[in-house]
Steps between C-alpha positions, in 0.01 A plus 500: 500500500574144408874473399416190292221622308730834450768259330225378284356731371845721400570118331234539296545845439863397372371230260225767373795671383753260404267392209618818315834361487350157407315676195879637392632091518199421284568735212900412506481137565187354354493448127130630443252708725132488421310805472179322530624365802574784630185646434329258655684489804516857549106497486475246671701710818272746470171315535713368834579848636152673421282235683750457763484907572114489474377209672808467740680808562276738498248305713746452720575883534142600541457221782811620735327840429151429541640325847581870641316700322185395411357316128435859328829672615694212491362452107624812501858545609551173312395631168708812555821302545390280196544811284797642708693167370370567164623892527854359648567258143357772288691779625827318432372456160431844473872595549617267288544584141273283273776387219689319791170405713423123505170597535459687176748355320359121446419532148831642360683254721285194373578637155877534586473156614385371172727708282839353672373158528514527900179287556496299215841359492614690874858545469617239254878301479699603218432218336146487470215653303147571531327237330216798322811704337363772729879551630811289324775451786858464378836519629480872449267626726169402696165657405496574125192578300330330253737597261778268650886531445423785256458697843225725265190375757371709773714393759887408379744309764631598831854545344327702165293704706606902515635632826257735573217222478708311719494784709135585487434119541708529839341803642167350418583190684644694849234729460237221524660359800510806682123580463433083570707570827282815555158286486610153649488760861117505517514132368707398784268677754211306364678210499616529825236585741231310310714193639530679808126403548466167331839337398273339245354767332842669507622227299204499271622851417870424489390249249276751310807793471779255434319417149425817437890606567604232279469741154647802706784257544549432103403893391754592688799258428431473085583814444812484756593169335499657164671804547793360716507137396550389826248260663659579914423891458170430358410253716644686848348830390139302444544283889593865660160661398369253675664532819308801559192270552646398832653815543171674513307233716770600773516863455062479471529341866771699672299820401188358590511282801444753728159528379414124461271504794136602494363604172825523320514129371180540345577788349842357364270208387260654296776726329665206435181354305542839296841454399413187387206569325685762294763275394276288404307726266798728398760254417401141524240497264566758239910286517253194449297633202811643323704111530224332316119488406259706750290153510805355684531767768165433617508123503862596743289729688193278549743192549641698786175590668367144472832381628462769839130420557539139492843517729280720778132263433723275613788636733207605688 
């Protein structure tokens, strides 16, 4: 094993998941988030991800296994662990309860997001306001509806708002970092051994996830923000979901390493494509369609297979 490309590719595992904690500095710092942005970006990862498991990954696979075992059984075995990687990501998802499931959850979330002014104004100064009246920001609170200082909007301030919302708000918050945690593991695997094989297609990848982990970043710090008021736990509670992308590369090689020789790299490979692949249609998109128009998804997700095909026409 090459120590050096080892240290790489765990690097790029760690930025994968550090960009959940960058999505948490974007919704406290910045002073307005872009839903069509983010629905273009987040399509826009997927297109990357889908033709890179297709046309690289799973190629890939079915070559190291064609090499041992012949084309047809080599097809084969590489298909099977395709699906197995799909089965891995859907059988955490199956444990998972759906009101606190990223994956189901995009379109109450996006809503939520609207509601408390978290993507169109992020979270706001004291001193300012949302230029559309959709929420008036005084020195009494952060985030209130349309309604203003009358507090009789949807959403009234942090300091108006009743404990056990607070409360709810919190639990919501931990909750979603706990099942983010739960699926950055397979992400980290993917992450990690495709870079294993190509340091540049790992880094395609990294690139791919880290966008997507952006919004998992802000879903979970808004509501930790604006139960608690404080940006540090919100932010610290949003970076340490993260951490388990790394976490799970290195746990995903120490348990498998023994079998990285022969037919089990191909295998890891082509499950690896899976993972991705289900991401991709599971979360990315649907997250993409719910943060703006379903027009703009597409042009994300065509953008990022034009992008990939061009960058391997001529990385070739």
């Amino acid at each position: 094993m090459n120590n050096g490309q080892f240290g790489a590719a765990l690097l790029l595992t760690l930025f994968a998941g550090l960009a959940t904690g960058a999505g948490s500095l974007i919704a406290l710092l910045s002073k307005k988030t872009t839903p069509r942005f983010l629905s273009v970006s987040l399509g826009f990862s997927a297109g990357v991800m889908i033709f890179v498991s297709l046309v690289e990954l799973f190629n890939d696979a079915r070559a190291e296994l064609s090499a041992l075992w012949g084309d047809r059984m080599g097809y084969l075995a590489a298909t099977g662990g395709f699906f197995a990687g799909m089965g891995l990501i859907a059988l955490i998802d199956h444990f998972v309860p759906t009101e606190i499931n990223p994956h189901e959850a995009r379109s109450e979330e996006a809503a939520a997001y609207e509601a408390t002014g978290a993507l169109a104004c992020a979270v706001p100064s004291r001193e300012e306001r949302c230029g559309d009246g959709a929420c008036d920001v005084t020195g009494d609170g952060i985030g209130r509806g349309r309604h203003g200082a009358s507090g009789r909007g949807r959403h009234r301030g942090r300091r108006g708002r009743p404990q056990s919302s607070s409360s709810a708000l919190l639990r919501t918050g931990v909750l979603t970092a706990i099942v983010i945690a739960l699926h950055n593991f397979p992400e980290g695997i993917a992450t990690f051994f495709a870079s294993m094989k190509d340091l540049s297609l790992g880094g395609t990848i990294a690139f791919a996830i880290a966008i997507h982990n952006i919004p998992e970043g802000i879903s979970v710090s808004v509501p930790v923000y604006y139960a608690t008021g404080s940006r540090k736990k919100a932010f610290w509670l949003s970076f340490a979901s993260g951490l388990s992308e790394p976490v799970g590369a290195l746990l995903g090689f120490l348990v498998l390493q023994p079998f990285l020789g022969g037919p089990a790299f191909g295998f890891i490979l082509a499950a690896v494509a899976g993972i991705m692949i289900y991401i991709s249609l599971d979360e990315l998109l649907p997250s993409a369609r719910e943060f703006g128009e379903s027009h703009l998804a597409m042009a994300g997700l065509a953008g990022g297979i034009a992008v990939m095909a061009l960058s391997l026409a001529f990385g070739a």
